[in-house]
C-alpha positions as CSV (number, residue, x, y, z in Angstrom):
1,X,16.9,-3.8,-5.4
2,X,16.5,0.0,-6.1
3,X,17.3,2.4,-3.3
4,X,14.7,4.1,-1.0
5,X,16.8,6.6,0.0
6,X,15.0,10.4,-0.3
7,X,18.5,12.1,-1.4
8,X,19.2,9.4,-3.3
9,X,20.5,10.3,-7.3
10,X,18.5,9.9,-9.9
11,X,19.2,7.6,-13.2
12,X,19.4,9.6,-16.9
13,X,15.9,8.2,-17.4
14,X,14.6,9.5,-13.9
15,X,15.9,12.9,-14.2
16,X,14.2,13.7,-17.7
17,X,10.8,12.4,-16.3
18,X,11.8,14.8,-13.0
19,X,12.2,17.5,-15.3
20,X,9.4,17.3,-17.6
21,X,7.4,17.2,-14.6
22,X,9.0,20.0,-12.6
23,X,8.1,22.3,-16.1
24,X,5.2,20.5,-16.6
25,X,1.5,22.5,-15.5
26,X,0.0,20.9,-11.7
27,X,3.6,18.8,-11.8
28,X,2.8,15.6,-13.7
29,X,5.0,13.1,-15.2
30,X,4.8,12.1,-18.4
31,X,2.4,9.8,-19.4
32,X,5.2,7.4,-20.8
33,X,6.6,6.7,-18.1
34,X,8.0,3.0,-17.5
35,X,5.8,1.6,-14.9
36,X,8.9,0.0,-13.1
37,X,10.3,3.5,-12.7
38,X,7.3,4.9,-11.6
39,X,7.6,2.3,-8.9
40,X,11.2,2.9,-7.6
41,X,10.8,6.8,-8.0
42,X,6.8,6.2,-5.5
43,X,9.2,4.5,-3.3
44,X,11.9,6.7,-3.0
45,X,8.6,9.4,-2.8
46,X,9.6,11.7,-5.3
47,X,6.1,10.9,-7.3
48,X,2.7,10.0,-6.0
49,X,-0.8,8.8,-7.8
50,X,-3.6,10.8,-8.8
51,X,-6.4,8.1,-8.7
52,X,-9.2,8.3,-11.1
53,X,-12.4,9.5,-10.2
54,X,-14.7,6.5,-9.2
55,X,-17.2,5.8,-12.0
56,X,-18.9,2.4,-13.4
57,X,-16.8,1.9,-16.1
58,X,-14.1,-1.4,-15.6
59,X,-10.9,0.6,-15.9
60,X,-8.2,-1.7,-15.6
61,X,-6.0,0.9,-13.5
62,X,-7.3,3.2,-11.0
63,X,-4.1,6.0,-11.3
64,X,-4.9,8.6,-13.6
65,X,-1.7,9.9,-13.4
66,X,1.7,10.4,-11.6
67,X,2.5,13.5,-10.0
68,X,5.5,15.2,-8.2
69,X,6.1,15.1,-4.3
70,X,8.1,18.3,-2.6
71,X,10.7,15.4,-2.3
72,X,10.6,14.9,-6.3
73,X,10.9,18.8,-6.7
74,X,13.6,18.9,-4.3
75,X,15.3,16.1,-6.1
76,X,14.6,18.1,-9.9
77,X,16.0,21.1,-8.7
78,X,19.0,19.2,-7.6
79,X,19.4,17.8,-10.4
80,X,18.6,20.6,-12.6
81,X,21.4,22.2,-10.8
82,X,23.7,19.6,-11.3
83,X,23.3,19.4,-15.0
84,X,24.2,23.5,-15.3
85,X,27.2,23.3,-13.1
């Protein structure tokens, strides 16, 4: 089982999402994100959900989309850093 730990590090494939987010406009993660990784990262909360906006359509999910937590921006600076040193 993944990690909950805030300072934990983040994988290859969790650092790119970080820091397309981190450049990203209002912080969001990509929309390709795996939905496993999406989990671990909510967990460790780095990312949280933007729901959708209630309407009467049947929308099978209610997240519109992922966005980053000061603990995610923390965690893509660090790792930004990292990755220049």
């Amino acid at each position: 089982m993944a990690s909950t730990a805030l300072d934990a590090p983040a994988t290859d494939y969790q650092a790119r999402l970080l820091l397309a987010a981190l450049d990203a406009p209002q912080r969001r993660i990509p929309s390709d994100a795996k939905p496993r990784t999406l989990t671990i990262m909510r967990l460790r909360q780095w990312v949280r959900p933007v729901p959708r906006e209630r309407s009467g359509s049947s929308i099978p999910s209610n997240v519109r989309h992922w966005t980053l937590t000061h603990h995610g921006v923390t965690t893509a600076n660090r790792t930004r850093t990292a990755r220049l040193a």
